[in-house]
C-alpha positions as CSV (number, residue, x, y, z in Angstrom):
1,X,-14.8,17.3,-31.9
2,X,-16.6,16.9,-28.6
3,X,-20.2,15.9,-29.4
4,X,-23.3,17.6,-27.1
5,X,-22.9,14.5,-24.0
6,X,-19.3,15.4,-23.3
7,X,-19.4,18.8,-23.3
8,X,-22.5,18.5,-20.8
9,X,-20.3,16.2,-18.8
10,X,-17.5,18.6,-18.6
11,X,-19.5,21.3,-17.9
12,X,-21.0,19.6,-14.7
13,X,-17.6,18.2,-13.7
14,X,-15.6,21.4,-13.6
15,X,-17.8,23.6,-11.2
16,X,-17.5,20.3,-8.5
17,X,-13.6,19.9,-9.4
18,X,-13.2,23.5,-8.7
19,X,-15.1,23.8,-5.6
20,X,-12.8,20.8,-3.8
21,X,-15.2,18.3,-3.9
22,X,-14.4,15.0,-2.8
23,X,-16.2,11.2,-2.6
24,X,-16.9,10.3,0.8
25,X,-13.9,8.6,2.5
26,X,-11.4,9.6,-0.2
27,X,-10.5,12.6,1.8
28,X,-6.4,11.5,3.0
29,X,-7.0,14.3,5.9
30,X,-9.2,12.2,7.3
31,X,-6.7,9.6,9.2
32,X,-8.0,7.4,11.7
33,X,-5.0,6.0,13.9
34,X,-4.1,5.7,16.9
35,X,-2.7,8.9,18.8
36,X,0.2,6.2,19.8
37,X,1.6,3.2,19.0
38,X,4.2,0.5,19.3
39,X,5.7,-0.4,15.9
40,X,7.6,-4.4,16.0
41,X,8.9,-5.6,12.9
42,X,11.5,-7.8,12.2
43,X,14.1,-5.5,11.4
44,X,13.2,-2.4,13.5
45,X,16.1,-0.3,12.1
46,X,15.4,-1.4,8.5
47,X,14.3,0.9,5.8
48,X,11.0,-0.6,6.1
49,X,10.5,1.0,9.7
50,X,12.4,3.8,8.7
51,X,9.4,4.7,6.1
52,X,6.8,3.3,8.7
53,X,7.9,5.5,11.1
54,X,8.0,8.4,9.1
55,X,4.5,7.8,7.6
56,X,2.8,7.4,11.1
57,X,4.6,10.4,12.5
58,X,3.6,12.6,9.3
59,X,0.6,11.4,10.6
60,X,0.7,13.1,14.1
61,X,1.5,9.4,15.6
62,X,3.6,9.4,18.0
63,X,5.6,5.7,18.6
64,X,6.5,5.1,22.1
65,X,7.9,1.6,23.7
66,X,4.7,0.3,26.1
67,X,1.4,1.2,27.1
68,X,0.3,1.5,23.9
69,X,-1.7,-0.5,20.6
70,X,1.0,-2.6,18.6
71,X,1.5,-2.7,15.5
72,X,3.2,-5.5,14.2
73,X,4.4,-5.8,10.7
74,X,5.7,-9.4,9.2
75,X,5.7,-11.7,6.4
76,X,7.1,-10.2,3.9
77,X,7.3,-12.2,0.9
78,X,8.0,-11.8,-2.8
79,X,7.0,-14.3,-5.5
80,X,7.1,-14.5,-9.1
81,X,5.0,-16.9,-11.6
82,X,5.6,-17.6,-15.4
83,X,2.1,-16.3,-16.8
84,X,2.2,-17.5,-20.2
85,X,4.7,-16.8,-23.5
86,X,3.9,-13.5,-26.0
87,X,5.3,-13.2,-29.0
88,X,7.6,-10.1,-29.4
89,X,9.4,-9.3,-32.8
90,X,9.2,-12.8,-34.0
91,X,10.3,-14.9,-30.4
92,X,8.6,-16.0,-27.9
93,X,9.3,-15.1,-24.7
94,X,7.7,-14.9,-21.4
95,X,4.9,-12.8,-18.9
96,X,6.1,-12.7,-15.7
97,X,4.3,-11.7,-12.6
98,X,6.4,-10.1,-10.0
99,X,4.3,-10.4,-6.3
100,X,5.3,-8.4,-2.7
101,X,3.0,-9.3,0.7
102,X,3.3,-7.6,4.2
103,X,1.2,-8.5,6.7
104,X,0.4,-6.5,9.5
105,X,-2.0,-6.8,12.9
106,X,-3.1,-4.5,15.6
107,X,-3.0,-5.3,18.5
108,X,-4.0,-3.4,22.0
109,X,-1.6,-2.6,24.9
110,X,-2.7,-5.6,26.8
111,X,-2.2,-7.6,23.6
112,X,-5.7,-8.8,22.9
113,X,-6.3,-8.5,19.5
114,X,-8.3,-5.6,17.4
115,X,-7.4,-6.3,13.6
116,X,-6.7,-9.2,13.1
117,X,-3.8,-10.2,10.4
118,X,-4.3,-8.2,7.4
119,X,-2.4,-8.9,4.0
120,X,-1.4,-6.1,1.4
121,X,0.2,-6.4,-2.0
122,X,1.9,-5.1,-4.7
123,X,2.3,-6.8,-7.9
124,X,3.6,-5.8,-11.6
125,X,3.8,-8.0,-14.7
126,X,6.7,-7.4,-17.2
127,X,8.1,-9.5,-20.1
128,X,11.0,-11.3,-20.0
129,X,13.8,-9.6,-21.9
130,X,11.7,-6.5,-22.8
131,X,15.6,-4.6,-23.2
132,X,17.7,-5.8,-25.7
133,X,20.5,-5.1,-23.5
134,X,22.5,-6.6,-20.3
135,X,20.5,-4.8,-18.1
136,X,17.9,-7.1,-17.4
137,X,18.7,-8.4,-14.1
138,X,19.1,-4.6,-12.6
139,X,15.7,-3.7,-14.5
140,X,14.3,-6.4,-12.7
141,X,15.7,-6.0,-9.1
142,X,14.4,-1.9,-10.0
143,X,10.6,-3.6,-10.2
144,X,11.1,-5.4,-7.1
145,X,12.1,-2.5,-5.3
146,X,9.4,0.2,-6.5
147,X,7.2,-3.4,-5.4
148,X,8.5,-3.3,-1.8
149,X,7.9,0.6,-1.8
150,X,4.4,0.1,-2.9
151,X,3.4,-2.1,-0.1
152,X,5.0,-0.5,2.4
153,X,2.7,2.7,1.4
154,X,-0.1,0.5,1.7
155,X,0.1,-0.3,5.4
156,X,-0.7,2.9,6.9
157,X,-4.1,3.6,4.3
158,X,-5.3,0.1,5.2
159,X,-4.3,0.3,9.2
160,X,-6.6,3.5,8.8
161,X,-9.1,2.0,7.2
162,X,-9.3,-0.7,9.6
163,X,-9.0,0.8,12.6
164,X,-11.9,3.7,12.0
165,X,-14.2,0.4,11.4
166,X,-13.0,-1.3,14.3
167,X,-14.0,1.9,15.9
168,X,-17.5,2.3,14.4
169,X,-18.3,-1.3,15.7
170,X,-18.1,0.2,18.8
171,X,-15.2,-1.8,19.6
172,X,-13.0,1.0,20.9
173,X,-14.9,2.4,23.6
Protein backbone atom coordinates (compact mmCIF):
# COMPACT_ATOMS: atom_id res chain seq x y z
CA UNK A 1 0.00 0.00 0.00
CA UNK A 2 1.26 3.40 -0.98
CA UNK A 3 1.87 5.41 2.29
CA UNK A 4 0.77 9.43 2.37
CA UNK A 5 4.63 10.66 0.77
CA UNK A 6 4.18 8.66 -2.40
CA UNK A 7 0.92 9.37 -3.18
CA UNK A 8 1.75 13.18 -2.66
CA UNK A 9 4.63 12.55 -5.04
CA UNK A 10 2.50 11.05 -7.69
CA UNK A 11 0.09 13.45 -7.44
CA UNK A 12 2.51 16.35 -8.17
CA UNK A 13 4.31 14.27 -10.90
CA UNK A 14 1.42 13.49 -13.04
CA UNK A 15 -0.12 16.98 -13.75
CA UNK A 16 3.86 18.00 -15.04
CA UNK A 17 4.11 14.53 -16.92
CA UNK A 18 0.92 15.32 -18.58
CA UNK A 19 1.41 18.87 -19.51
CA UNK A 20 4.94 17.82 -21.61
CA UNK A 21 7.20 19.08 -19.22
CA UNK A 22 10.64 18.72 -19.80
CA UNK A 23 14.33 19.47 -17.82
CA UNK A 24 16.15 22.09 -19.50
CA UNK A 25 18.33 20.74 -22.31
CA UNK A 26 16.74 17.32 -22.41
CA UNK A 27 14.50 18.45 -25.11
CA UNK A 28 15.97 16.12 -28.42
CA UNK A 29 14.15 18.95 -30.77
CA UNK A 30 16.49 21.15 -29.68
CA UNK A 31 19.63 20.13 -32.10
CA UNK A 32 22.37 22.34 -32.41
CA UNK A 33 24.53 21.40 -35.59
CA UNK A 34 25.71 22.71 -38.22
CA UNK A 35 23.23 23.47 -41.26
CA UNK A 36 26.23 21.59 -43.33
CA UNK A 37 28.92 19.47 -42.98
CA UNK A 38 31.70 17.33 -44.35
CA UNK A 39 31.61 13.86 -42.87
CA UNK A 40 35.54 11.84 -43.23
CA UNK A 41 35.88 8.64 -41.64
CA UNK A 42 37.90 5.94 -42.46
CA UNK A 43 35.53 3.91 -44.18
CA UNK A 44 33.16 6.53 -45.80
CA UNK A 45 30.91 3.75 -47.34
CA UNK A 46 30.84 1.74 -44.15
CA UNK A 47 27.76 1.11 -42.01
CA UNK A 48 29.22 3.49 -39.65
CA UNK A 49 28.71 6.44 -42.16
CA UNK A 50 25.82 4.88 -43.43
CA UNK A 51 24.03 5.57 -39.79
CA UNK A 52 26.03 8.91 -39.42
CA UNK A 53 24.71 10.08 -42.41
CA UNK A 54 21.33 9.17 -41.71
CA UNK A 55 21.38 10.58 -38.20
CA UNK A 56 22.69 14.11 -39.41
CA UNK A 57 20.26 14.25 -42.26
CA UNK A 58 17.19 13.18 -39.93
CA UNK A 59 18.56 16.05 -38.48
CA UNK A 60 17.95 18.60 -41.30
CA UNK A 61 22.05 18.41 -42.06
CA UNK A 62 22.76 18.46 -45.17
CA UNK A 63 26.53 16.76 -46.05
CA UNK A 64 28.23 18.29 -48.93
CA UNK A 65 32.07 17.82 -50.12
CA UNK A 66 33.88 21.47 -49.27
CA UNK A 67 33.20 24.70 -47.91
CA UNK A 68 31.86 23.43 -45.04
CA UNK A 69 32.74 22.37 -40.90
CA UNK A 70 34.27 18.70 -40.91
CA UNK A 71 33.59 16.24 -39.15
CA UNK A 72 35.93 13.72 -38.69
CA UNK A 73 35.23 10.45 -37.09
CA UNK A 74 38.32 7.89 -36.08
CA UNK A 75 39.67 5.70 -33.58
CA UNK A 76 37.62 3.22 -33.14
CA UNK A 77 38.61 0.68 -30.75
CA UNK A 78 37.19 -2.18 -28.83
CA UNK A 79 38.80 -3.63 -25.64
CA UNK A 80 37.98 -6.16 -23.22
CA UNK A 81 39.44 -6.67 -19.45
CA UNK A 82 39.00 -9.78 -17.11
CA UNK A 83 37.22 -7.96 -13.99
CA UNK A 84 37.38 -10.46 -11.48
CA UNK A 85 35.90 -14.34 -11.09
CA UNK A 86 31.93 -14.92 -9.59
CA UNK A 87 30.88 -17.84 -8.59
CA UNK A 88 27.84 -19.26 -10.54
CA UNK A 89 26.22 -22.76 -9.66
CA UNK A 90 29.23 -23.97 -7.89
CA UNK A 91 32.32 -22.73 -10.60
CA UNK A 92 34.00 -20.01 -10.89
CA UNK A 93 34.10 -18.19 -13.79
CA UNK A 94 34.80 -14.85 -15.01
CA UNK A 95 33.36 -10.78 -15.31
CA UNK A 96 34.24 -9.48 -18.37
CA UNK A 97 34.10 -6.00 -19.53
CA UNK A 98 33.48 -5.50 -23.09
CA UNK A 99 34.77 -1.58 -24.19
CA UNK A 100 33.93 0.47 -27.83
CA UNK A 101 35.65 4.24 -28.33
CA UNK A 102 35.03 6.58 -31.35
CA UNK A 103 36.52 9.70 -31.44
CA UNK A 104 35.40 12.43 -33.26
CA UNK A 105 36.57 16.40 -34.00
CA UNK A 106 35.07 19.41 -35.63
CA UNK A 107 36.73 21.12 -37.46
CA UNK A 108 35.80 24.48 -39.60
CA UNK A 109 36.01 24.74 -43.49
CA UNK A 110 39.38 26.36 -43.35
CA UNK A 111 40.40 23.51 -41.04
CA UNK A 112 41.21 25.37 -37.81
CA UNK A 113 39.88 23.61 -35.15
CA UNK A 114 36.46 24.16 -33.06
CA UNK A 115 36.03 20.86 -30.88
CA UNK A 116 38.68 19.56 -30.27
CA UNK A 117 38.99 15.47 -30.20
CA UNK A 118 36.20 14.21 -28.25
CA UNK A 119 35.98 10.43 -27.06
CA UNK A 120 32.59 8.41 -26.60
CA UNK A 121 32.03 4.96 -25.30
CA UNK A 122 29.98 2.10 -24.89
CA UNK A 123 30.69 -0.56 -22.51
CA UNK A 124 28.73 -3.76 -21.12
CA UNK A 125 30.01 -6.33 -18.59
CA UNK A 126 28.81 -10.06 -19.03
CA UNK A 127 30.00 -13.33 -17.53
CA UNK A 128 31.91 -15.65 -19.11
CA UNK A 129 29.88 -18.70 -20.14
CA UNK A 130 26.50 -17.26 -18.81
CA UNK A 131 24.76 -20.05 -21.65
CA UNK A 132 25.30 -23.46 -21.03
CA UNK A 133 25.30 -23.87 -24.66
CA UNK A 134 27.79 -23.49 -27.90
CA UNK A 135 26.63 -20.29 -28.46
CA UNK A 136 28.88 -18.28 -26.63
CA UNK A 137 31.11 -16.87 -29.13
CA UNK A 138 27.97 -15.51 -31.37
CA UNK A 139 26.38 -14.15 -27.94
CA UNK A 140 29.45 -12.41 -27.58
CA UNK A 141 30.11 -10.99 -31.07
CA UNK A 142 25.94 -10.00 -30.56
CA UNK A 143 27.33 -7.58 -27.37
CA UNK A 144 30.00 -6.20 -29.43
CA UNK A 145 27.74 -5.22 -32.11
CA UNK A 146 24.78 -3.59 -30.03
CA UNK A 147 28.37 -1.88 -28.45
CA UNK A 148 29.41 -0.41 -31.83
CA UNK A 149 25.68 0.70 -32.32
CA UNK A 150 25.63 2.37 -29.10
CA UNK A 151 28.49 4.63 -29.76
CA UNK A 152 27.83 5.40 -32.94
CA UNK A 153 24.33 6.96 -31.52
CA UNK A 154 26.40 8.74 -29.26
CA UNK A 155 28.33 10.99 -31.77
CA UNK A 156 25.66 13.09 -33.05
CA UNK A 157 24.02 13.99 -29.08
CA UNK A 158 27.62 14.84 -27.98
CA UNK A 159 28.61 16.81 -31.47
CA UNK A 160 25.37 18.73 -30.40
CA UNK A 161 26.20 19.28 -27.25
CA UNK A 162 29.48 20.53 -28.11
CA UNK A 163 28.88 22.59 -30.75
CA UNK A 164 25.84 24.78 -29.01
CA UNK A 165 28.73 25.42 -26.26
CA UNK A 166 31.25 26.29 -28.70
CA UNK A 167 28.62 28.60 -29.86
CA UNK A 168 27.64 30.25 -26.51
CA UNK A 169 31.39 31.02 -25.99
CA UNK A 170 30.88 33.20 -28.65
CA UNK A 171 33.19 31.32 -30.74
CA UNK A 172 31.00 31.05 -33.76
CA UNK A 173 30.32 34.47 -34.63
Amino acid sequence: MMNRRQLFGAMLALPLAGCGFRLRGSDPTTVTLPPELQLVTDDPYGSMAATLTRDLTSRSVTLVTDNAPILRISGLLESQRVLGPVVRSGVSVDQIELVTTLDYRLDGPDRSPWIPETTVQASVIYVEGATDNSNEAARIQALRSRLLTDVIAQVIPSLSLRYGQWLSQGQGR
